[in-house]
C-alpha positions in Angstrom: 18.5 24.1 -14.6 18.2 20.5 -15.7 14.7 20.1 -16.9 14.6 16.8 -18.5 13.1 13.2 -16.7 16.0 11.5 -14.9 15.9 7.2 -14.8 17.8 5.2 -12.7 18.1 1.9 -14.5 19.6 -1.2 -12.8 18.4 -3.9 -10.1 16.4 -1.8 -8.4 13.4 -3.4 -5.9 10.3 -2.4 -5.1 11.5 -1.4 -2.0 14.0 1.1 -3.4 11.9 2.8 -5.8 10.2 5.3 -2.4 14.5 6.4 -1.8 15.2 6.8 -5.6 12.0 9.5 -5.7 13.1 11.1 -3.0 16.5 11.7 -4.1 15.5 13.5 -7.3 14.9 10.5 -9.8 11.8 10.5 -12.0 11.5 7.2 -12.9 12.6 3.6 -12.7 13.4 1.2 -15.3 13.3 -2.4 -13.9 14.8 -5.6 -15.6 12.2 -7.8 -16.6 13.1 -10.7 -14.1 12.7 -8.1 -11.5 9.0 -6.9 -13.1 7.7 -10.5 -13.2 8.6 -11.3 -9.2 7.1 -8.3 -8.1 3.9 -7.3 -9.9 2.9 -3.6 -9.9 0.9 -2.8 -6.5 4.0 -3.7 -4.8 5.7 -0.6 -6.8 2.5 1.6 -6.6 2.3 0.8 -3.0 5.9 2.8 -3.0 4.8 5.3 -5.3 4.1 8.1 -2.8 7.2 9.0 -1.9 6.6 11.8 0.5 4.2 9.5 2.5 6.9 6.9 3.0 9.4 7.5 6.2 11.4 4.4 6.9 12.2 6.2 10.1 8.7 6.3 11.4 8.1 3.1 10.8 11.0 1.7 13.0 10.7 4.2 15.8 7.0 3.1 15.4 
């Protein structure tokens, strides 16, 4: 019944953010360190969640 947003803060990567969507979080809140090493298409380029299959890309 939750119905609020749900953040996962911490040292996330870019190339966690796809996992953290799939598992039911929201949104991310990066460290600013973290933000100014990897600029924003390399998050967008995650942002589709349900388009990104690890698995298919090493069975690939």
């Amino acid at each position: 019944g939750f119905t609020g947003r749900l953040r996962a803060t911490g040292r996330l990567i870019a190339d966690q953010y796809a996992m953290a969507r799939r598992v039911g979080f929201d949104e991310v809140q990066i460290a600013p360190d973290i933000a100014a090493r990897q600029p924003a298409q390399q998050w967008l380029a995650r942002a589709d969640w349900k388009d990104w299959d690890h698995r298919a890309r090493l069975a690939g």
